[in-house]
C-alpha positions in Angstrom: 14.3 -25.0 1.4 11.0 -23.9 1.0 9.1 -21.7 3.7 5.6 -21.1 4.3 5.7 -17.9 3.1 7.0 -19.2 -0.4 4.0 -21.5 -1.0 1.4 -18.8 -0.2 3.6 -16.3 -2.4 3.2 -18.5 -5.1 -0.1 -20.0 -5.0 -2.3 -17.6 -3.0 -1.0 -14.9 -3.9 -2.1 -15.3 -7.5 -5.6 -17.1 -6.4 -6.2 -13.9 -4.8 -5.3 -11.9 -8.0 -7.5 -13.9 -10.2 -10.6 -13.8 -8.0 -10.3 -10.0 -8.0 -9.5 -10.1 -12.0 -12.4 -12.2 -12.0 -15.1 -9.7 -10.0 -14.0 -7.1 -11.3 -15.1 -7.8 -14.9 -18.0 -10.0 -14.2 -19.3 -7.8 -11.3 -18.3 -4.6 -11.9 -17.7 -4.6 -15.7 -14.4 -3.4 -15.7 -11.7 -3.6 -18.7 -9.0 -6.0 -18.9 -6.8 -3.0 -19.0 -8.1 -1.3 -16.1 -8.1 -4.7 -14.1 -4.5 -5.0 -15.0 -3.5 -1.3 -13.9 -5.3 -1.5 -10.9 -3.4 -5.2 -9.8 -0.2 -4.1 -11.3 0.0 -6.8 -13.7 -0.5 -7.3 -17.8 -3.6 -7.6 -20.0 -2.5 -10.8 -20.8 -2.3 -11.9 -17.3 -5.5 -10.4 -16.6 -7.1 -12.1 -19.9 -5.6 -15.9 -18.4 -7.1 -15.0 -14.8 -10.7 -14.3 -16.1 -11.2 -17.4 -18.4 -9.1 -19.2 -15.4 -6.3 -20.5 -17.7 -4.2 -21.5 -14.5 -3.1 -24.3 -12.7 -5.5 -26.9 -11.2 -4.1 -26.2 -7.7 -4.7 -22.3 -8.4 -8.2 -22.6 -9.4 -9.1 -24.9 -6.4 -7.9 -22.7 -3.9 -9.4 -19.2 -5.5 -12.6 -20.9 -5.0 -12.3 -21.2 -1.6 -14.6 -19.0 1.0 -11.7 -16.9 2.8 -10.4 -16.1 -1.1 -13.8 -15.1 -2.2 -14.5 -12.9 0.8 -10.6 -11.1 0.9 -10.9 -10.4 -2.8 -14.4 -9.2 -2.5 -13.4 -6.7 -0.1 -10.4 -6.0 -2.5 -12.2 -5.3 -5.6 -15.0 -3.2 -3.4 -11.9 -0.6 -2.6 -10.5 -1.0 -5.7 -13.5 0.0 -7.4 -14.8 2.8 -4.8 -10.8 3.8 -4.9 -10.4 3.4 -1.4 -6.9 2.3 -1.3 -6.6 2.5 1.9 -8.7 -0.3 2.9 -6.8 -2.4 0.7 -6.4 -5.4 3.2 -3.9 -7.0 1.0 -0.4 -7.6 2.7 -2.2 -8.1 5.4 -4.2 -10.6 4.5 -2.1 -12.6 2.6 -0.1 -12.7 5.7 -3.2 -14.3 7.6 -3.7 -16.7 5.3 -0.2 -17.9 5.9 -0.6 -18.1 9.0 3.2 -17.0 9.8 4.7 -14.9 7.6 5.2 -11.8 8.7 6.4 -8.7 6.4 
């Protein structure tokens, strides 16, 4: 059985990731290395989100306006280390429209 929360998990969730992966270098000229310490996941995952080596459904959807604007405002408090502002869980959760952690 598959719930809501499963398809944003595994879709969204790394949609969101890559756009982030994505500002951060082009925008704010960040290393691979730092992108993948500050999303918690490897260089090598980092490397596949910025020359978008991902599934076709992934890279339709982290084109997307809401996408663009939540990982925006990510990479912003990333960057100014404002972790508190990190509207992450929270909106992930909006985006599925359900799931609630």
């Amino acid at each position: 059985m598959i719930v809501p929360c499963d398809f944003y998990i595994k879709v969204y969730l790394p949609s969101i990731k890559a756009k982030v992966a994505e500002i951060l270098y082009r925008q704010y000229n960040k290393k691979q290395e730092e992108i993948a310490k500050l999303l918690g996941i490897t260089q090598a995952a980092t490397s596949k989100y910025i020359s978008r080596k991902l599934s076709k459904k992934i890279s339709e959807i982290m084109n997307r306006n809401l996408i663009e604007e939540i990982a925006r405002d990510i990479s912003k408090s990333l960057v100014e280390k404002n972790y508190a502002q990190i509207p992450f869980s929270k909106e992930v959760c909006k985006l599925c429209g359900g799931c609630k952690l």
